[in-house]
C-alpha positions as CSV (number, residue, x, y, z in Angstrom):
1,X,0.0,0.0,0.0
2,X,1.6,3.3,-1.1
3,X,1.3,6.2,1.5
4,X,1.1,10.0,0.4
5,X,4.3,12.0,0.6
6,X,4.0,15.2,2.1
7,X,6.3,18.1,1.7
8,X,7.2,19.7,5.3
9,X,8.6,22.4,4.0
10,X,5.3,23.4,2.4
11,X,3.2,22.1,5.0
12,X,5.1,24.7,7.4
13,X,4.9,27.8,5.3
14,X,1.0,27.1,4.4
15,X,0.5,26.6,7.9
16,X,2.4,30.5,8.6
17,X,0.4,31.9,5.9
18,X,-3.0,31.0,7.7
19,X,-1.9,32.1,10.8
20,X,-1.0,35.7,9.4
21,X,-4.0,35.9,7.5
22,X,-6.1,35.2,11.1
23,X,-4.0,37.9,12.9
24,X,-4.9,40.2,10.1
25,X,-8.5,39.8,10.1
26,X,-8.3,40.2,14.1
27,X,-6.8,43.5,13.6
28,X,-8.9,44.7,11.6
29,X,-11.8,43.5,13.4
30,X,-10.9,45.6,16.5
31,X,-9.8,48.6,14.8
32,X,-13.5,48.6,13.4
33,X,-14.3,48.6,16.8
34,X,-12.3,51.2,18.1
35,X,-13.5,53.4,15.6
36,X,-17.4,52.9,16.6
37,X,-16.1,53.5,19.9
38,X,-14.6,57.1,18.9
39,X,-17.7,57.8,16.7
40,X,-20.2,57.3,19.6
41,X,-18.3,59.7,22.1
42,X,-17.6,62.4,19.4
43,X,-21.5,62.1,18.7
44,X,-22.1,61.8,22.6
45,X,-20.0,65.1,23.1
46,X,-21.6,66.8,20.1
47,X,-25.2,66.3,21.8
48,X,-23.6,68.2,25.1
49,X,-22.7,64.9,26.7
50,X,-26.7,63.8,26.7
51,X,-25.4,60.1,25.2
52,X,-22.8,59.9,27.1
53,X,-23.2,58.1,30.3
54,X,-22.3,60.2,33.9
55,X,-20.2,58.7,36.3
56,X,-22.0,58.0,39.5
57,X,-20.5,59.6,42.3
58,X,-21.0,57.6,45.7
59,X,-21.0,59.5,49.2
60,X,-19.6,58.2,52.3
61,X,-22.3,58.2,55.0
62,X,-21.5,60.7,58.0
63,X,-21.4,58.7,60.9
64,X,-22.0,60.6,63.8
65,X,-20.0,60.8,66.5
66,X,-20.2,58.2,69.4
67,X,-22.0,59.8,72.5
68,X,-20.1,59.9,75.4
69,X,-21.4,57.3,78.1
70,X,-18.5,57.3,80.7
71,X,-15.7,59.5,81.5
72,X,-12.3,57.4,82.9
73,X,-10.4,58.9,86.2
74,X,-7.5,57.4,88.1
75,X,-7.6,58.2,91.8
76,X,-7.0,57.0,95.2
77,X,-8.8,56.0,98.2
78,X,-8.6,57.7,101.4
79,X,-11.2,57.6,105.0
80,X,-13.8,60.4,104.8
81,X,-13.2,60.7,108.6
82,X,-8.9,60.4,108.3
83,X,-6.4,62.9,109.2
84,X,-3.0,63.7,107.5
85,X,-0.5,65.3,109.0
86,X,2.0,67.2,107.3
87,X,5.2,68.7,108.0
88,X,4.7,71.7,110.4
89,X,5.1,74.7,109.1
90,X,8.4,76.7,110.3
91,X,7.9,80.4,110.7
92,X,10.4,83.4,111.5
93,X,12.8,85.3,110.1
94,X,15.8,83.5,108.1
95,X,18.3,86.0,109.1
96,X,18.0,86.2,112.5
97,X,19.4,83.8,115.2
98,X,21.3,80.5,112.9
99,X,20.0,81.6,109.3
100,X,17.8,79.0,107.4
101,X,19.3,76.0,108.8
102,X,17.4,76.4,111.8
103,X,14.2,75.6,109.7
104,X,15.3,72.0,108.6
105,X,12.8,69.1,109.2
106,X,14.8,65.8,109.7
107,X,12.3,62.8,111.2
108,X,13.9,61.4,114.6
109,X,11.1,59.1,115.5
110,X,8.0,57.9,113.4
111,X,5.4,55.7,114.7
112,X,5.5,52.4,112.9
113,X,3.8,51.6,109.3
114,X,-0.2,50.0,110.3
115,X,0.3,50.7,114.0
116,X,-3.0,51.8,115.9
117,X,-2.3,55.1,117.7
118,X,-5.1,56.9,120.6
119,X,-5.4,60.9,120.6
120,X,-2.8,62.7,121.9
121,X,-0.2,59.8,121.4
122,X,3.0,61.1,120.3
123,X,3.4,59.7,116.2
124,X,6.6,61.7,115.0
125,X,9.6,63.5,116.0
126,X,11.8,66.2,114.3
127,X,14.9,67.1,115.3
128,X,15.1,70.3,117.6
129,X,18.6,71.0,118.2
130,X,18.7,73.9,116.0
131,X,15.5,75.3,117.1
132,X,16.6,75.2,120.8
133,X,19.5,77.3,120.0
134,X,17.8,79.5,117.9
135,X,15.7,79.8,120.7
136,X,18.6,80.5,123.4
137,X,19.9,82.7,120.8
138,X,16.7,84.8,120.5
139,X,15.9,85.1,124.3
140,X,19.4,86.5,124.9
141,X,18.6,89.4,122.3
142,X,15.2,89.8,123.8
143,X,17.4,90.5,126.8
144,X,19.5,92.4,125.5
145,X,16.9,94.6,123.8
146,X,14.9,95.3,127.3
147,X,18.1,96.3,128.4
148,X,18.8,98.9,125.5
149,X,15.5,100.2,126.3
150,X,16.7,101.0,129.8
151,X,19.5,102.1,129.2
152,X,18.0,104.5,126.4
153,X,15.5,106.1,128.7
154,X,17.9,107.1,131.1
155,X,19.7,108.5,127.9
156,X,16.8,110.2,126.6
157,X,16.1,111.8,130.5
158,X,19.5,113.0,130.7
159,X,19.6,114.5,127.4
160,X,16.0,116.1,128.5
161,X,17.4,117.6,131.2
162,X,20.9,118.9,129.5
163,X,18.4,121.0,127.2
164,X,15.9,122.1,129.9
165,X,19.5,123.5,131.8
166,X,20.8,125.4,128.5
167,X,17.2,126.9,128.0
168,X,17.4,127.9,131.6
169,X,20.9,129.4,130.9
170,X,19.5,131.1,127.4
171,X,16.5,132.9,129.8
172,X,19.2,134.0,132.0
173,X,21.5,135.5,129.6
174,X,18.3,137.3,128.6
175,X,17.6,139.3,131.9
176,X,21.2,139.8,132.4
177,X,21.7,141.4,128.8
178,X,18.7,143.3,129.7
179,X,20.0,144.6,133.0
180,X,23.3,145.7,131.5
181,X,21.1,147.6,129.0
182,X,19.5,149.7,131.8
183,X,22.8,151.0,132.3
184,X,23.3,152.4,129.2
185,X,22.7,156.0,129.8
186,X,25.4,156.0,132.1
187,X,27.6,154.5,129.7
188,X,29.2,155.6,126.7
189,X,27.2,155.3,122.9
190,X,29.8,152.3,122.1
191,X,28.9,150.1,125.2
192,X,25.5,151.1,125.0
193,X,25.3,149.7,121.6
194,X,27.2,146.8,122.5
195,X,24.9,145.8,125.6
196,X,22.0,146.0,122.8
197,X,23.6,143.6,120.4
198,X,23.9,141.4,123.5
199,X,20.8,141.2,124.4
200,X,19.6,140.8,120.7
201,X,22.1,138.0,120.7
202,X,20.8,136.4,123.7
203,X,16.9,136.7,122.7
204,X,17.7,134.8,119.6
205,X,19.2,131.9,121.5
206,X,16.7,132.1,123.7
207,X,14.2,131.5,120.5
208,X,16.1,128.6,119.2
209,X,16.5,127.2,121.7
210,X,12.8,126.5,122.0
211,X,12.1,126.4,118.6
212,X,14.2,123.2,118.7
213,X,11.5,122.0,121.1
214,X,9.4,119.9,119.1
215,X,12.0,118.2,117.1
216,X,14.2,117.5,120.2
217,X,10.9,115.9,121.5
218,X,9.9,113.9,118.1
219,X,13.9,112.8,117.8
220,X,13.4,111.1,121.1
221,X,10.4,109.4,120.9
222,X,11.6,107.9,117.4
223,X,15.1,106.8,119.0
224,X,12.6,104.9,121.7
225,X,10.2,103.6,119.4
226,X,12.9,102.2,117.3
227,X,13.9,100.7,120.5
228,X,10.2,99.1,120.8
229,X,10.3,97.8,118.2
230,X,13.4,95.8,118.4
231,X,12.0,94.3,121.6
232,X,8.5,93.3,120.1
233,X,10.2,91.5,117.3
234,X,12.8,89.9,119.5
235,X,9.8,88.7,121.5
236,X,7.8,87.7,118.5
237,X,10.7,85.5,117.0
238,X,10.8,84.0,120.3
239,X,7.8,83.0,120.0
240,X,7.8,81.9,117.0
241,X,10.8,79.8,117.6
242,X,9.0,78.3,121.1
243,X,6.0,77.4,118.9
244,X,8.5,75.9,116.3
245,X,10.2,73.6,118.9
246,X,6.7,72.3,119.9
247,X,5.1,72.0,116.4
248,X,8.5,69.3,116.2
249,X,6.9,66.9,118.6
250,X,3.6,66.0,116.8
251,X,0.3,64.1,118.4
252,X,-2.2,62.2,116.9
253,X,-5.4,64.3,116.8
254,X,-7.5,61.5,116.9
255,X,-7.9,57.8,117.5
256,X,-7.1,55.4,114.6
257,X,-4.3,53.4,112.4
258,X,-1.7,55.1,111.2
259,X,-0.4,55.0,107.3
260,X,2.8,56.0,106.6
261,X,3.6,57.7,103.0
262,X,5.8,57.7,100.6
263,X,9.0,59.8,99.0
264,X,10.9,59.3,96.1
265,X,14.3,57.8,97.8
266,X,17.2,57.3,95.2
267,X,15.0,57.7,91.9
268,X,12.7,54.9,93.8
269,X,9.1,55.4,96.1
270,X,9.9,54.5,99.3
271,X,7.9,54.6,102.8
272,X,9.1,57.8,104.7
273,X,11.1,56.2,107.7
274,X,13.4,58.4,110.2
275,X,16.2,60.4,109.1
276,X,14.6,61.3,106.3
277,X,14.4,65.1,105.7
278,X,10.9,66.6,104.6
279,X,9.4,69.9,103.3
280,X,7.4,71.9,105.0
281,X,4.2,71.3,104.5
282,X,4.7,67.7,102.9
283,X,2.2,65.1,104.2
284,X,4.0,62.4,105.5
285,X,1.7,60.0,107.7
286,X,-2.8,59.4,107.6
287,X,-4.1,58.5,110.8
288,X,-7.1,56.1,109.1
289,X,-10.9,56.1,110.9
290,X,-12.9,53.2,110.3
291,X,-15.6,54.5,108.6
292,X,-16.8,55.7,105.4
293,X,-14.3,56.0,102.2
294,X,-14.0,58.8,99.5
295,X,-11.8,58.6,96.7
296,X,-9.5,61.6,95.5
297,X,-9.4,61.8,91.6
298,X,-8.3,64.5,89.2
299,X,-10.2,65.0,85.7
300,X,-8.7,67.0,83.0
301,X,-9.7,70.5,82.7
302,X,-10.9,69.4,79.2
303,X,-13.4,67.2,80.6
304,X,-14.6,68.8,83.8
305,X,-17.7,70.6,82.0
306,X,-18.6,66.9,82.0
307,X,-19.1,66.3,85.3
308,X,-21.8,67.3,87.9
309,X,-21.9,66.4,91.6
310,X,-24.3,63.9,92.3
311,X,-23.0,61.9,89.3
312,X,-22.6,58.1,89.7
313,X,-19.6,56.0,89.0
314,X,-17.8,53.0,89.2
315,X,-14.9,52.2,91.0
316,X,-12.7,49.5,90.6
317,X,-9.2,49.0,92.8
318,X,-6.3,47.9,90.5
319,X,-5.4,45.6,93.9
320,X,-8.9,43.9,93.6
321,X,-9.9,43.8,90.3
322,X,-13.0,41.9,90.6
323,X,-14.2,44.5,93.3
324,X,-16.5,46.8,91.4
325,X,-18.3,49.7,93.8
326,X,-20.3,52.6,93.5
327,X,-19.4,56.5,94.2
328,X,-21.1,59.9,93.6
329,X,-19.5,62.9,93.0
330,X,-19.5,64.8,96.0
331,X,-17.2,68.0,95.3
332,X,-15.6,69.4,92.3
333,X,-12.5,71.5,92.7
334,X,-12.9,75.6,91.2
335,X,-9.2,75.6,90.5
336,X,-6.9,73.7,88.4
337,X,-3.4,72.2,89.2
338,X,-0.8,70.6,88.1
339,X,1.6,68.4,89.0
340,X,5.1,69.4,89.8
341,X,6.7,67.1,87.5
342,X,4.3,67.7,84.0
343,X,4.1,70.5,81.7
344,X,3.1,73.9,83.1
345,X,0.1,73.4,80.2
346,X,-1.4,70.0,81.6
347,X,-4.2,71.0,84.5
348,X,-6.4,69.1,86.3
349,X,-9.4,69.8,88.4
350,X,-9.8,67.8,92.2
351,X,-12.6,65.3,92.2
352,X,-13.8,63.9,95.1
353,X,-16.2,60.6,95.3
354,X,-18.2,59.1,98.0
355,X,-18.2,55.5,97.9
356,X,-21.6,53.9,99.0
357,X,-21.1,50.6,99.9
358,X,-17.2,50.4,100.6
359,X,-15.5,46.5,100.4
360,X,-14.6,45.6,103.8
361,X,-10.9,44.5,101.8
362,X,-10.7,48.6,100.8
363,X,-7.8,50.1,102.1
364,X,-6.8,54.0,101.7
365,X,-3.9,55.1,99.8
366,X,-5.4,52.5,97.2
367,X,-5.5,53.5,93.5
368,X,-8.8,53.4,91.9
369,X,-10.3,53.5,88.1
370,X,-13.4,55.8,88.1
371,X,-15.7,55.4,85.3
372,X,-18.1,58.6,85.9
373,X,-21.3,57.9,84.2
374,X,-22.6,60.6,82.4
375,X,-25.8,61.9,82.5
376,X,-26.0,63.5,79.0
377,X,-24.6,62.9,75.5
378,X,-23.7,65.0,72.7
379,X,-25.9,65.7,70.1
380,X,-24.5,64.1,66.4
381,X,-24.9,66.8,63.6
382,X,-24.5,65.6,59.7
């Protein structure tokens, strides 16, 4: 059986040749197409854009903005009925008696942290060495200024009496120059005039002599008032300095346990112990009542127009998590603050809670979350 013999040579170019021609019609197929395309927008822009479709533009919906519910504070617990004690407050003069180191508040003794103290029981200590010689040093110039005084007015009464002896002498001089004037026509026209000029002479001593009256007077009672004075502020930094000294022993006001606080020791918070030397003013120990609790928050300045006493909240100590209580807005500071260590910008307003039902595990100096609920919301606006 004889097969046919094909060429492959041929085969191959007749099988290119169909393969251009199918390209070409494909080309010219869409060319017809894209000039359709171009005729229909030309004829769509020619009838103002009537054929032409228009984009549809879609608008994100406004959402309004979520209403406030709650408003988040950080506090801490303290007893309504507790007391904190601070560093007495020094007062005097720094320049007199030893300067401003007599002012220094070192702790000698402190009552122990969680120790249960009754009123009038000693709880801390400062050291009052320098304070009792500032007060030896101050009586001896109170002293010493009662003595000046004395010592002045005998002064002052001797200097009294020198003047009241040369006015006396200035009155004399007056009736004798007037005496030796009587004898002037007896006497030759030179003497005569001389005993005239004498007694002129003596007359104006006479005259300013007690002219100088009133401002020998007023020069003395200034010298002795300056005098006073010294002595009454002697005596008042004296007793300033006794009341000092005593402030420095410090007694529990009232009944109850005492807390101590802390100070930043060595870039660390640790509890204030003695030796330790404090500020005046600086709280340093709570003497805790059993009682009812209050917690101590501060809202932004931002926020405050938020909040309204008698507003509810929850409160939640970071030590017991799963404790969740309720609080009410008691008292709402009228002046911001801000913290020492923040920018001068960053106030915040004192907030003060009552709690109503306080956990029987809720200790003060606890730190607190507040979630204040609000009582109004703002109103969304598209």
């Amino acid at each position: 059986m004889n097969l046919p013999i094909f060429n492959t040579r041929n085969g191959d170019a007749a099988a290119a040749q169909a393969t251009r021609k199918a390209g070409l019609g494909l080309a010219l197929v869409a060319l017809a197409l894209g000039v359709a395309g171009v005729a229909l927008v030309s004829r769509g822009e020619a009838n103002g854009g009537a054929g032409a479709p228009k984009p549809q533009s879609v608008a994100a919906p406004v959402r309004a903005p979520e209403e406030m519910h709650t408003l988040r504070l950080t506090g801490n617990t303290v007893g309504e009925h507790s007391v904190t004690l601070r560093a007495p407050y020094l007062r005097g003069s720094r320049n007199r008696g030893g300067g401003s180191g007599d002012f220094h508040l070192v702790l000698k003794e402190l009552v122990a942290q969680g120790s249960m103290v009754n009123e009038g029981d000693t709880v801390a200590t400062f050291d009052r060495e320098a304070m009792r010689q500032r007060l030896d040093t101050l009586s001896a110039e109170k002293a010493q200024a009662e003595a000046r005084i004395r010592s002045l007015g005998a002064k002052l009464e001797a200097d009294r009496q020198a003047r009241l002896q040369q006015i006396r002498v200035a009155k004399a001089a007056v009736a004798i120059a007037q005496l030796d004037l009587k004898t002037a026509p007896v006497r030759s026209a030179i003497q005569a005039e001389t005993f005239k000029l004498d007694l002129d002479e003596a007359k104006e001593a006479y005259k300013e002599l007690l002219a100088q009256g009133p401002d020998f007077e007023a020069s003395q009672r200034a010298q002795l008032r300056v005098a006073e004075l010294e002595l009454e502020e002697s005596r008042l930094e004296e007793a300033r300095a006794l009341a000092g000294a005593e402030r420095m022993s410090v007694r529990a006001p009232r009944s109850g346990m005492v807390v101590v606080r802390e100070l930043t020791r060595n870039g660390q918070s640790d509890t204030i112990r003695a030796g330790d030397e404090l500020r005046h003013g600086q709280p340093y120990l709570d003497i805790v009542v059993p009682g009812p609790m209050l917690v101590e928050a501060r809202a932004n300045q931002a926020d405050v127009s938020h909040l309204h006493i008698g507003d509810w909240a929850d409160v939640v100590p970071e030590a017991f998590p799963e404790i969740q209580m309720r609080a009410q807005i008691i008292a709402i500071g009228s002046m911001a603050v801000s913290e020492g260590w923040r920018a001068s910008w960053v106030r915040e307003v004192p907030v003060k809670l009552r709690i109503a039902h306080p956990d029987p595990r809720l200790l003060p100096s606890l730190t607190v979350i507040v979630d204040v609920a609000l009582d109004h919301s703002e109103e969304s606006t598209d």
